[in-house]
C-alpha positions as CSV (number, residue, x, y, z in Angstrom):
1,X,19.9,-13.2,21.4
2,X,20.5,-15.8,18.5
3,X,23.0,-15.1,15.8
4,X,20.9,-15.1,12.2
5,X,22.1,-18.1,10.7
6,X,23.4,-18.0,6.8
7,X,20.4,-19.8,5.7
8,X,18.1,-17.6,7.4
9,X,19.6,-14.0,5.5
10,X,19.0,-16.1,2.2
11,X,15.9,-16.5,2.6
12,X,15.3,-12.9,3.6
13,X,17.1,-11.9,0.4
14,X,14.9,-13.7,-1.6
15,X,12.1,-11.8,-0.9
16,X,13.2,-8.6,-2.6
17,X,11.8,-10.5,-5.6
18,X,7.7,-10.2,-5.8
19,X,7.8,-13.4,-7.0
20,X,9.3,-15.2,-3.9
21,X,7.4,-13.1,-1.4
22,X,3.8,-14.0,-3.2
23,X,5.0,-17.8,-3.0
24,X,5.5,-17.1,0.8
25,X,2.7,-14.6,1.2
26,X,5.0,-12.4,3.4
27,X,6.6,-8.6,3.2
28,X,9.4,-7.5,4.5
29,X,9.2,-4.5,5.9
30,X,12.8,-1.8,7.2
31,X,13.3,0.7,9.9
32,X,13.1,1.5,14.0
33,X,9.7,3.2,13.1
34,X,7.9,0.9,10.9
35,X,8.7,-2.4,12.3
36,X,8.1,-1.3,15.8
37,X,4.6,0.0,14.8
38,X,4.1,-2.9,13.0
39,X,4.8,-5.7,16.1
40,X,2.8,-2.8,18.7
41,X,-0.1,-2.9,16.3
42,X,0.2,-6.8,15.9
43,X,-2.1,-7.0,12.7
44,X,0.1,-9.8,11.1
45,X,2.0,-12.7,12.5
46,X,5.9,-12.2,12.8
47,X,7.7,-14.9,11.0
48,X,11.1,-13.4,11.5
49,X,13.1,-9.9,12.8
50,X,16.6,-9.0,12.4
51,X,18.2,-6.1,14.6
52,X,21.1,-5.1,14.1
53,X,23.4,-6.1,17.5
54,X,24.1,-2.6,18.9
55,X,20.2,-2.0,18.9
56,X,19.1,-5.3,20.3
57,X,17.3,-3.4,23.3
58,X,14.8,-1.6,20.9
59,X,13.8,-5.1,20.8
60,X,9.7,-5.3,23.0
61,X,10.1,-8.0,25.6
62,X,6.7,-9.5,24.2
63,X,9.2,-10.2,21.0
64,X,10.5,-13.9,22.4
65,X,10.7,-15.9,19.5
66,X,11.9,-15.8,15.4
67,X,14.2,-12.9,16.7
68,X,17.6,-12.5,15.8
69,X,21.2,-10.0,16.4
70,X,23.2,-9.8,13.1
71,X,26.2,-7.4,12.4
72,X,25.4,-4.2,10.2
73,X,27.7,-5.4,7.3
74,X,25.1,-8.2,7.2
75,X,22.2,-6.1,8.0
76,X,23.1,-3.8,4.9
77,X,23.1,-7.1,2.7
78,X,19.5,-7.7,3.4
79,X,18.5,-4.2,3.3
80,X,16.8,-2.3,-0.1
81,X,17.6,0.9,1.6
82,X,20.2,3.0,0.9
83,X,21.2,3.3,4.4
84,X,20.1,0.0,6.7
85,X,17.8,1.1,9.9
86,X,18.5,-1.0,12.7
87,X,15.5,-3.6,11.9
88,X,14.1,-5.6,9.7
89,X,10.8,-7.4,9.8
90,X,8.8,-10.1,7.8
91,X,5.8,-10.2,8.6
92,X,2.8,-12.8,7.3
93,X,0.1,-11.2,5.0
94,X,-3.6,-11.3,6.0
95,X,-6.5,-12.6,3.8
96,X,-7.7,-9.2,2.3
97,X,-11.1,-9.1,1.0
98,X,-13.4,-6.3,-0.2
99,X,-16.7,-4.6,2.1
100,X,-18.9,-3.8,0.0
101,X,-21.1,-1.6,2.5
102,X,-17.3,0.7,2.9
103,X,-16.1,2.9,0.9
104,X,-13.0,2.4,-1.1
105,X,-10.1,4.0,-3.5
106,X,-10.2,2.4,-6.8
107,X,-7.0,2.1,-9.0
108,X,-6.4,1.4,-12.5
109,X,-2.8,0.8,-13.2
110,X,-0.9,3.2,-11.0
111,X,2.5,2.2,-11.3
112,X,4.7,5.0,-9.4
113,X,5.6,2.8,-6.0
114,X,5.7,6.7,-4.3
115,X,2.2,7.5,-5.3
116,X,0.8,4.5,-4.3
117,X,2.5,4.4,-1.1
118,X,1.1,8.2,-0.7
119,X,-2.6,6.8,-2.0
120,X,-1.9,4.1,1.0
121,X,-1.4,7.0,3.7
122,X,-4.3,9.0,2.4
123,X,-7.0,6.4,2.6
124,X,-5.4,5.9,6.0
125,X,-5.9,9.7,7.0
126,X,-9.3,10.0,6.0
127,X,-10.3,6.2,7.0
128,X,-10.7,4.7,4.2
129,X,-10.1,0.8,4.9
130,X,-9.8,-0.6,1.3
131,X,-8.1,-0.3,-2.2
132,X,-8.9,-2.0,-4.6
133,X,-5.9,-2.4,-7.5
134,X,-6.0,-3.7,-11.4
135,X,-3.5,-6.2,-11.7
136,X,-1.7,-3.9,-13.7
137,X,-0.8,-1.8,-10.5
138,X,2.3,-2.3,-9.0
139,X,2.7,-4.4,-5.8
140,X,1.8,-3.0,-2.5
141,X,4.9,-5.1,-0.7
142,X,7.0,-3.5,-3.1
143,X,9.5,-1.8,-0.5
144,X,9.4,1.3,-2.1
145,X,5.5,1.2,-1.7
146,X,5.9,0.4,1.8
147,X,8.4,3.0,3.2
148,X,6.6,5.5,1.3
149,X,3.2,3.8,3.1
150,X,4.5,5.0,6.5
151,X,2.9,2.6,8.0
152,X,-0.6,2.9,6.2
153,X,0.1,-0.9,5.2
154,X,-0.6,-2.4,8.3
155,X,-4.2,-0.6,8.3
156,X,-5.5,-0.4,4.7
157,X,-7.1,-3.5,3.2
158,X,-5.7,-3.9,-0.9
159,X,-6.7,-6.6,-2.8
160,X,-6.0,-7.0,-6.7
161,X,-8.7,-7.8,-8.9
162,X,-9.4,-7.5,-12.4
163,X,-11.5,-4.1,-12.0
164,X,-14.4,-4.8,-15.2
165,X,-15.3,-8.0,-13.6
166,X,-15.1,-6.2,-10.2
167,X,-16.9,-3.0,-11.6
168,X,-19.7,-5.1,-12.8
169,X,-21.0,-7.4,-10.1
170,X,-20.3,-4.9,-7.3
171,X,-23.6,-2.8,-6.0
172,X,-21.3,0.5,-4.7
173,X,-21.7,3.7,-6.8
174,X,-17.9,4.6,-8.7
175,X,-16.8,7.6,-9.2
176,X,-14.0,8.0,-11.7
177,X,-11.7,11.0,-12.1
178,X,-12.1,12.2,-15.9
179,X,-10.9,15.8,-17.7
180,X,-14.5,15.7,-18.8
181,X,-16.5,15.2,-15.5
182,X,-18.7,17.2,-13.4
183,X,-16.7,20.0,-10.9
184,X,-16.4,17.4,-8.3
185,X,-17.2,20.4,-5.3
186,X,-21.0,20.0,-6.8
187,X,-21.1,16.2,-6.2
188,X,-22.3,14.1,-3.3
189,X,-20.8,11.1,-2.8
190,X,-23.0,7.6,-1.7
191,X,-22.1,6.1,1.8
192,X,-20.7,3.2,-0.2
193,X,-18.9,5.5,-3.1
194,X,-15.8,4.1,-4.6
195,X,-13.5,6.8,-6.2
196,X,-11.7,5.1,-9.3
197,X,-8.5,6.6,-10.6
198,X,-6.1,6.1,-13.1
199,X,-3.0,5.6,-14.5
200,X,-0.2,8.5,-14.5
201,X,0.5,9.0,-17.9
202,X,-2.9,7.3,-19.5
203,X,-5.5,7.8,-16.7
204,X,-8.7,5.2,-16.9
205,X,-8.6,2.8,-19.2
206,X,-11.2,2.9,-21.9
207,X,-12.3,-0.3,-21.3
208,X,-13.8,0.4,-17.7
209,X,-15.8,3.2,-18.5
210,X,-19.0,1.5,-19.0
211,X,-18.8,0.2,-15.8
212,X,-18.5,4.0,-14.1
213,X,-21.8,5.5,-13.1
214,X,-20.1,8.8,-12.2
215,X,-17.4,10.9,-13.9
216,X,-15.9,14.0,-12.0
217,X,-13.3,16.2,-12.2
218,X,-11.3,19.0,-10.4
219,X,-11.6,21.9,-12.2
220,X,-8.3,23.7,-13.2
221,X,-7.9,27.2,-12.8
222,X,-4.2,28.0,-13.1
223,X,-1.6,26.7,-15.8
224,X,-0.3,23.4,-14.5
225,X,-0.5,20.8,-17.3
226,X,-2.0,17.7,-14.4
227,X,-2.2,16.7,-10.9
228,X,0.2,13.8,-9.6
229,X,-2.3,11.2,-8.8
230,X,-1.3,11.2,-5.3
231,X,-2.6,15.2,-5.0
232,X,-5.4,14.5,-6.9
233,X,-6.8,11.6,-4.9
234,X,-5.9,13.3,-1.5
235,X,-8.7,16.2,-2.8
236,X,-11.0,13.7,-4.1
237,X,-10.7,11.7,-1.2
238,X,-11.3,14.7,1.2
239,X,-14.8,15.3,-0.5
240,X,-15.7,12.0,-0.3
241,X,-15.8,11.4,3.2
């Protein structure tokens, strides 16, 4: 196997910005686990994969091109994780687009890269096939976001959009997580439903709730102050499908 080149690493360390990696339209994604799901599954075209040279045979023999050995001093250059994992992948994004006949997870300005690399694995779970994120959200090829995806990322559709123009011309129910809604366990949710929820700290924005034909809530009964938004979509999510 080929020795990365100098040129080659550069390049892959320019993509820990968003900036270079939306130019490219490419993420980068770390680990045995992830990347070899992610050639198995072969949802998106490999433009290049690093292994470290004491794991070159994890290496699939259908692999035979834009592969390449490097030493682990070099490997832990590239690498945003704490401890480097063997492999590193950059794959090519697809052309995401909403269905509106599907249902989907809404999200207004969730910026924890955790919860919405949780959000990722529980529309996964429960089959959901598409988020839909406010430009205010942070970026899904964030590698936080993708470790935390656990592999969700290779399956769930997300496309950023500005949400009122989105909310407005779209013919799919929403259903937006509010203190003030109805006990969500009394709903019933339209084949088509999109579940809208909000920021952390500020929830909804005030400025999309016109555009919501439901509000809902889960009802609390002890003495926790709020949810994490991750916990609160995985129940919501639950009842809607």
């Amino acid at each position: 196997m080929e020795a990365i080149s100098k040129a080659k690493q550069k390049w892959i360390r320019s993509l820990q910005l968003k900036k270079n990696r939306d130019e490219e339209q490419v993420f980068v994604v770390e680990g045995e686990k992830m990347v070899l799901e992610g050639l198995s599954q072969a949802l998106h075209e490999l433009i290049i994969l690093v292994v470290e040279n004491e794991y070159v045979s994890l290496v699939p023999e259908s692999v035979t091109t834009n592969c390449y050995a490097i030493s682990s001093n070099e490997l832990a250059q590239l690498s945003t994780l704490k401890t480097p994992n063997k492999l590193i992948a950059v794959f090519k994004r697809r052309n995401q687009q909403t269905d509106s006949t599907k249902k989907g997870i809404v999200l207004d300005g969730v910026q924890d890269p955790g919860n919405l690399g949780t959000i990722l694995r529980i529309a996964d779970w429960f089959g959901v096939s598409q988020i839909i994120c406010s430009h205010e959200t942070v970026d899904v090829y964030n590698p936080k976001v993708i470790q935390a995806s656990m592999g969700a990322i290779y399956r769930v559709n997300v496309v950023y959009t500005d949400l009122i123009n989105f909310l407005t011309n779209t013919n799919q129910p929403s259903y937006a997580a509010l203190l003030d809604g109805t006990d969500f366990q009394k709903v019933s949710f339209e084949e088509n439903a999109l579940l809208v929820m909000g920021n952390e700290g500020k929830g909804i924005h005030n400025e999309l709730l016109p555009f919501i034909q439901h509000r809902i809530t889960i009802p609390k009964i002890g003495q926790a102050e709020s949810l994490n938004v991750g916990t609160a979509t995985a129940i919501l999510t639950a009842k809607m499908m």
